[in-house]
C-alpha positions as CSV (number, residue, x, y, z in Angstrom):
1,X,0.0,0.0,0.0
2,X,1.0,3.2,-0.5
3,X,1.2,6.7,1.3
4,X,-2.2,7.5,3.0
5,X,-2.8,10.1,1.1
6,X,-3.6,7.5,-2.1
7,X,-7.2,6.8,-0.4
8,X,-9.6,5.9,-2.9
9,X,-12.3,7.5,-3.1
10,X,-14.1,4.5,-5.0
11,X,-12.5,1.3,-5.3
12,X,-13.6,-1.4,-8.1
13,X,-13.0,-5.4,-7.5
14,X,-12.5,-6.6,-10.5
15,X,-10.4,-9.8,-10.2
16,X,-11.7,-13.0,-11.7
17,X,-12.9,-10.9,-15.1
18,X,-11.2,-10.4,-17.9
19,X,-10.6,-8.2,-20.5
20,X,-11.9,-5.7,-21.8
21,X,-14.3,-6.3,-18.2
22,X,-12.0,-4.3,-15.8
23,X,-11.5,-1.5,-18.3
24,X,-14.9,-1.4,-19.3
25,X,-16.3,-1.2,-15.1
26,X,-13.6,1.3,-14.7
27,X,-14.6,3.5,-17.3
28,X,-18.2,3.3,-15.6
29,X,-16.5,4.2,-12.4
30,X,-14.7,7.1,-13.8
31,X,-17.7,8.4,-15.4
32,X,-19.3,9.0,-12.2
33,X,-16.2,10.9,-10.5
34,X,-15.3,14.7,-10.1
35,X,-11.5,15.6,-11.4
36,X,-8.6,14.4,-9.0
37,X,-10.9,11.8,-7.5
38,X,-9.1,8.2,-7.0
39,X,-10.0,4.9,-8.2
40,X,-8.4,1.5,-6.9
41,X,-8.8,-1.6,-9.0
42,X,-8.4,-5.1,-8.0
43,X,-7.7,-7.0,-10.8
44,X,-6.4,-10.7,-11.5
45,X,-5.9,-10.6,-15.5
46,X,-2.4,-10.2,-16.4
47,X,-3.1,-8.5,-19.5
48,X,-4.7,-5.5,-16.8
49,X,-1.4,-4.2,-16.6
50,X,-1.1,-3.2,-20.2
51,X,-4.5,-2.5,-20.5
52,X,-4.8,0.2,-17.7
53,X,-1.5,1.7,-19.1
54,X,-2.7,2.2,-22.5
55,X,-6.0,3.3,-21.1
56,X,-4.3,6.2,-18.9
57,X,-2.8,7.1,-22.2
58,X,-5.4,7.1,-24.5
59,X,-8.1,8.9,-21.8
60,X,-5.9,11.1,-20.2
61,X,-6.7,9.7,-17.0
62,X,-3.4,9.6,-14.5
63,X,-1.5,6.1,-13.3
64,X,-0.8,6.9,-9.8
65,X,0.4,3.4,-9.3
66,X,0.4,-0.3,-10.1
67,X,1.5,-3.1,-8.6
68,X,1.6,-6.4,-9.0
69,X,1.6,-9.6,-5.2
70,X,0.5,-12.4,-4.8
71,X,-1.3,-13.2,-8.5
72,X,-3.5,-9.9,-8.0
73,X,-2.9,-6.4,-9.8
74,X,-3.9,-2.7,-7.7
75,X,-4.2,0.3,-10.0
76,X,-4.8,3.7,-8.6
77,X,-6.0,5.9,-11.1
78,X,-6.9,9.8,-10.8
79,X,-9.5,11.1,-12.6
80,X,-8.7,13.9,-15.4
């Protein structure tokens, strides 16, 4: 975990989906947030970790963090 000043504001489990499922619930997530809000994902898809990078690129959207124990991924994104 990191500092305590990464608290989510809303956090999405995802593990156990695959793609383009965490994306797509995170995008719904994101949807309903105000600008410099944080989202955690949970995520067990390896492919996740590409995914969420590209999809911080493409939207604009920042990559606080990712990291990777114990077979599951955490992503903490802020919102644009």
């Amino acid at each position: 975990m990191n500092d305590v000043t990464d608290r989510p504001d809303i956090e999405i489990d995802a593990r156990g989906l695959n793609c383009p499922l965490p994306i797509l619930r995170t995008k719904k997530a994101l949807n309903t947030m105000k600008s410099g809000q944080l989202l955690r994902v949970l995520a067990t898809d390896p492919g996740s970790v590409r995914d969420f990078q590209a999809f911080c690129k493409q939207t604009g959207n920042g990559l606080v963090y990712a990291e990777e124990g114990n077979g599951e991924f955490q992503f903490l994104l802020r919102k644009k």
